[in-house]
C-alpha positions in Angstrom: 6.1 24.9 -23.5 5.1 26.4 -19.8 1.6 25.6 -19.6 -0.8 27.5 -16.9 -2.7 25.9 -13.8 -5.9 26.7 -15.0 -4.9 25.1 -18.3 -3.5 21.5 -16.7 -7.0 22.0 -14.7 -9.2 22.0 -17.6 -7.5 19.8 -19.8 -7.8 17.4 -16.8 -11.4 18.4 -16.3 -12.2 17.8 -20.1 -10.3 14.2 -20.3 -11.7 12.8 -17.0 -15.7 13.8 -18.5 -14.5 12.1 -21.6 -13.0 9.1 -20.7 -14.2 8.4 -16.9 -17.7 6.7 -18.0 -15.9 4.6 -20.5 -13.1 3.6 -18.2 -15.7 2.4 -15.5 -17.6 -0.1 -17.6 -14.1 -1.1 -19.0 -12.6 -1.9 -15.3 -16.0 -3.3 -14.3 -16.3 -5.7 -17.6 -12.5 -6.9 -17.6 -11.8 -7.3 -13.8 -14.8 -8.2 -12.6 -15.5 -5.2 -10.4 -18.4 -3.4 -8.9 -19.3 -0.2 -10.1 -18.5 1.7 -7.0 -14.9 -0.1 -7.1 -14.3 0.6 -10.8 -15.2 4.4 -9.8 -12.2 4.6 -6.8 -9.6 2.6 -9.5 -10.5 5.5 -12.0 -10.7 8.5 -9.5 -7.5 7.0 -8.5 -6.3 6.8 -11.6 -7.0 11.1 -11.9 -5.6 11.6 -8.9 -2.3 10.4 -9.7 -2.9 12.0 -13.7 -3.6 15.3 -12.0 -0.5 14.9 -9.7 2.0 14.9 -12.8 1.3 17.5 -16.4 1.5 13.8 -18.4 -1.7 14.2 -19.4 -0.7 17.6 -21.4 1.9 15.8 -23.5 0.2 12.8 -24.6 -1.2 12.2 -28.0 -3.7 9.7 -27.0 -4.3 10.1 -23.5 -7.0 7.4 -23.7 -4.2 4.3 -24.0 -2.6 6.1 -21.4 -5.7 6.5 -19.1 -6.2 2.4 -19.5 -3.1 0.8 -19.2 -2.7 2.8 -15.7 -6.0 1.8 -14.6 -5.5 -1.8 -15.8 -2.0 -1.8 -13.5 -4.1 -0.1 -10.7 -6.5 -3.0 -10.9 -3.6 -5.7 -11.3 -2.1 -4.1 -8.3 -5.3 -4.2 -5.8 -5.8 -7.7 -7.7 -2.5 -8.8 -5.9 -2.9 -7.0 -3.2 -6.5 -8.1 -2.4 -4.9 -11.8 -3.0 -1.9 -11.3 -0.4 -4.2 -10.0 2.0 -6.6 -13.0 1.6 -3.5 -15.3 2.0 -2.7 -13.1 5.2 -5.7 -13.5 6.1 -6.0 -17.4 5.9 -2.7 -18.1 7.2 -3.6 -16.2 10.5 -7.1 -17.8 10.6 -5.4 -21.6 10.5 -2.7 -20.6 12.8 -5.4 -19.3 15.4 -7.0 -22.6 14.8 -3.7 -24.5 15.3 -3.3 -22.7 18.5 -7.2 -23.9 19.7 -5.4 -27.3 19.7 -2.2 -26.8 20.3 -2.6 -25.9 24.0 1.0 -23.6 23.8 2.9 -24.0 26.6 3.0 -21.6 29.1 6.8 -21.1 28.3 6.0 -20.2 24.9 3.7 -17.8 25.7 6.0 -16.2 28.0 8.4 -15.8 25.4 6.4 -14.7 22.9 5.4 -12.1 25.4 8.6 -10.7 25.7 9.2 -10.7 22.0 6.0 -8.1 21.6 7.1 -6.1 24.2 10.7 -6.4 22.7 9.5 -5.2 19.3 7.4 -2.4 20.7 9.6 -1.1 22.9 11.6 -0.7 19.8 8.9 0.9 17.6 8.8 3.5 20.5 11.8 4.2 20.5 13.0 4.6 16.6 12.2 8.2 14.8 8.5 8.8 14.7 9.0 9.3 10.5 10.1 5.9 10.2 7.8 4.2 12.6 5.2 5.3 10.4 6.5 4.3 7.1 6.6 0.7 8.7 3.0 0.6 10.2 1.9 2.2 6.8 3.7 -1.0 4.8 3.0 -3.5 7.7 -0.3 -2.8 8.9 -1.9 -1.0 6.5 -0.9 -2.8 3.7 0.6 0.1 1.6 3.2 -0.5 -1.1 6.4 1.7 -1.1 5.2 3.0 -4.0 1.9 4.3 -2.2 3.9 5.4 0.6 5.7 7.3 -1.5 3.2 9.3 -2.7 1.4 10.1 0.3 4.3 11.4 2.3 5.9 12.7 -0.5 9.0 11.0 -0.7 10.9 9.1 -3.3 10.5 5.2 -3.1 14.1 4.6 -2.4 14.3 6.9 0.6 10.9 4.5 1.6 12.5 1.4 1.3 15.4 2.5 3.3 13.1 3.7 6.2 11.2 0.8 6.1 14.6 -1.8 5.8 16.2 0.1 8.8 13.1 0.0 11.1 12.6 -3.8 10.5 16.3 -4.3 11.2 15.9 -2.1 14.6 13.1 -4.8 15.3 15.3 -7.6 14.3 18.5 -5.8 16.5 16.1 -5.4 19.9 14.9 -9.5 19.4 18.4 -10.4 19.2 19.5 -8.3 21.7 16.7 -9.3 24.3 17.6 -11.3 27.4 17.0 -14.8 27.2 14.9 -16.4 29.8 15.1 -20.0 30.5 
C-alpha cells in the first residue's frame, strides 16, 4: 500500500488533535510533570511518529501513542536522575577540593591532562568530535544522536568508542613530568 505525503500529513494531523490533549493530562497525572513539560514529551513523541509512516499501519494508534510517551518520560526520568547525580558528585568534589588544598603538583598534572585531551579533541575528525561532545556534554543518548545526525546508533557508538579511546591513547601517551 504506497500511501501519499499529504495523506501521512493528515492522518498525523487528525491523530495528534485527537490524542495530544489526552496524552498531556496522562504524562502530567502519572509522572508528575508540568504541563509545559508533558507538552515537549508529547510534541516529541509526534516528532518522532511523523519521522516514520507507523502511525498509518496501526490499529490502535492510541496504545501506541502512550507507551512511547511513557518510555520518553522513563527516559528523561533517568536521564534527569543521572544528571542530578552528575551534578552532586561534581558539587562534593568541588567542596573536597575547598579543603583539600591540592598540591601544586597535582594541579600541574592535571593541567597537562586537559591540555592532553584537548589537543586530542582538536585533532580527531570534526564528525566524531561532535558525536562525543553531543554524548558527553550535552547529555544526548546514542539513540538521540542518532536521530539528529541521521545516522544509525551503531555507527554512533563506534564514533563515540573511538574518540574516547583517542582521549585515552593521547593521556597514555603524554610525557610524564616528575
Amino acid at each position: 500500500m504506497s500511501i501519499g505525503t499529504e495523506e501521512k500529513d493528515q492522518r498525523i494531523r487528525e491523530v495528534y488533535s485527537r490524542y495530544r490533549d489526552e496524552l498531556c493530562h496522562y504524562l502530567a497525572r502519572h509522572y508528575t510533570l508540568d504541563p509545559a513539560e508533558a507538552e515537549d514529551v508529547v510534541q516529541a513523541v509526534f516528532t518522532r511518529v511523523a519521522e516514520t509512516n507507523i502511525v498509518l499501519t496501526l490499529d490502535n494508534p492510541r496504545a501506541f501513542l502512550y507507551k512511547m510517551a511513557a518510555n520518553t518520560c522513563i527516559d528523561l526520568k533517568r536521564r534527569d536522575k543521572v544528571r542530578a547525580s552528575y551534578q552532586t558528585q561534581v558539587v562534593e568534589s568541588d567542596e573536597e577540593r575547598e579543603f583539600d588544598h591540592t598540591d601544586p603538583a597535582r594541579e600541574v598534572e592535571a593541567d597537562q591532562q586537559l591540555r592532553c585531551v584537548t589537543d586530542a579533541l582538536r585533532t580527531m575528525p570534526e564528525k566524531r568530535r561532535r558525536l562525543l561532545l553531543m554524548n558527553r556534554l550535552d547529555g544526548l543518548s546514542y539513540a538521540e544522536i542518532a536521530r539528529r545526525e541521521k545516522l544509525s546508533e551503531t555507527v554512533v557508538r563506534k564514533h563515540i568508542f573511538k574518540a574516547l579511546a583517542d582521549c585515552q591513547k593521547a593521556l597514555q601517551n603524554q610525557p610524564k613530568h616528575n
